[in-house]
N, C-alpha and C positions, 0 to 999 in steps of 0.2 A: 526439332527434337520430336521423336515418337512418344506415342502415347504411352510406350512401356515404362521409355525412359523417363517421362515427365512423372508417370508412378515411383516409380523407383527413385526418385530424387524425392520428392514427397515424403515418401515412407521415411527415409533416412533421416529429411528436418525433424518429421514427428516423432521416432524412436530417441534422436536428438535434445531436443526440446519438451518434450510432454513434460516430464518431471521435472523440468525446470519453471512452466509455467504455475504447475499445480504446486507447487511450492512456493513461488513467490505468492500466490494467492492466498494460501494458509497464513504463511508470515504474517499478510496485513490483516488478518482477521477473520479470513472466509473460514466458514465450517469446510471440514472436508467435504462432505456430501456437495455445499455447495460450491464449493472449489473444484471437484472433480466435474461438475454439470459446465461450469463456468469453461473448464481448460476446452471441454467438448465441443461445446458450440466455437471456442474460439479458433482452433482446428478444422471443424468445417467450414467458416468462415472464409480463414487462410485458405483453406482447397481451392471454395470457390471463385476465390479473387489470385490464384497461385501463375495464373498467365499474365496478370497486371502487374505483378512486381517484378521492378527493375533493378537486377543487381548494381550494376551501374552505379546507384544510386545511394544503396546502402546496403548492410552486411543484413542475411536472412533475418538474424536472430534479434537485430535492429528494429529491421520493420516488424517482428513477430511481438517483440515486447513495446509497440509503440502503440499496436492493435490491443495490446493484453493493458495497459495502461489507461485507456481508452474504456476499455469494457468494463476494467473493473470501477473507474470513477462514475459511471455512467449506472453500475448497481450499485455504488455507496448513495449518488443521488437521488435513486429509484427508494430505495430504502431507508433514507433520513429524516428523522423527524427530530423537531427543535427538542434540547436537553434545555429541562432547567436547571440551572446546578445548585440551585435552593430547594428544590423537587428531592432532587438528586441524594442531597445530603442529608438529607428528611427521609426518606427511605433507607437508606443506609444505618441511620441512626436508631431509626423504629424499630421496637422489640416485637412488635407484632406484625413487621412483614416478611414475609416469607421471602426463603431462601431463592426461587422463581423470583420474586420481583427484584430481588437485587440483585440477581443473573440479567434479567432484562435491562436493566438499569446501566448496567457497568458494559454490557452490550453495546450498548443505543453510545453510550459514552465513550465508548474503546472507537464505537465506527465514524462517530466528530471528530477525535480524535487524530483518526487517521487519515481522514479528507482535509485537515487543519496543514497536518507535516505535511502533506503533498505539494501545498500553496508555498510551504516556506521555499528558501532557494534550499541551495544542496551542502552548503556550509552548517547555516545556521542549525538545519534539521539533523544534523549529520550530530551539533553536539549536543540535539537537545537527548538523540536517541542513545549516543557513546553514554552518557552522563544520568539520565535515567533509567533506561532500559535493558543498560548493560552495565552499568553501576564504575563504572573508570573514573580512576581519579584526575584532577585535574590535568595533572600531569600528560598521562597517556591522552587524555582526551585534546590536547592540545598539540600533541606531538602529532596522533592521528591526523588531523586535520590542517595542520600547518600553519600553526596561528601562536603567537605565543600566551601564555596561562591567564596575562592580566584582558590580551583582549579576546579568549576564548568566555571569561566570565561577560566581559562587555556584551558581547554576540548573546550569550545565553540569555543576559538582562531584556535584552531588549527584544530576543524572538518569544521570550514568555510573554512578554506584552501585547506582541503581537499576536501569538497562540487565545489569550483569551480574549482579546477583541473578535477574531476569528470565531470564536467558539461559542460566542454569545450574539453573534448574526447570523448562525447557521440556523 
């Protein structure tokens, strides 16, 4: 393949794919600013490594969001410091802190947070997100998932448990 052609293939994943990356990144939390820097580097990344991937092997968009998965746990761990969640509630609760600290606070806690669901499998996570995040009732949440209502509760019991074990060794 020429070097036009391997341009021109290139272009078309990244006009492809860009906004699908910089999107998933904002979902879990990234600021845009640093969601837009994030997709960037990951793009020239893919460039540089765009002769080592094997299709063969997997679909572009596979290997692209396996690289974008990678990146992004790699700046949630660059960026993690322990929450206390006795800290936590204490601020939240103080009439003398500012509206910044408990911006930062509920930060630091969204970004645990989202490194926690990563660990779960893709069930349990699936209802922690339908059921809090998305506010579905049992019902739907169960149907979604494919599980029926008594052991979609069971699944949630016991990935809460799990969540805050998690969350209190990070």
């Amino acid at each position: 393949m020429s070097e036009v052609q391997i341009r021109v293939e290139f272009e078309d994943f990244y006009r492809e794919n860009y906004r699908k990356v910089l999107m998933y990144l904002c979902k879990h939390g990234m600021r845009t600013d640093d969601a837009a820097d994030m997709t960037h580097d990951i793009f020239v990344y893919c460039w540089n490594k765009w002769d080592s991937y094997d299709p063969s092997k997997s679909a572009p968009s596979t290997w692209l969001f396996m690289i974008v998965r990678c990146r992004f746990k790699n700046y949630l761990r660059g960026r993690r410091e322990s929450v206390d969640i006795d800290e936590l509630s204490g601020v939240l609760a103080d009439e003398n802190a500012t509206d910044m600290d408990r911006a930062m606070y509920l930060t630091q806690l969204r970004e645990e947070l989202a490194v926690a669901l990563e660990q779960l499998p893709e069930v349990p996570r699936q209802i922690v997100i339908l059921r809090y995040f998305k506010n579905l009732s049992w019902e739907e949440t169960a149907l979604r998932v494919g599980v029926s209502q008594g052991n979609a509760r069971v699944i949630l019991s016991r990935t809460l448990k799990k969540l805050e074990a998690l969350l209190q060794t990070a």
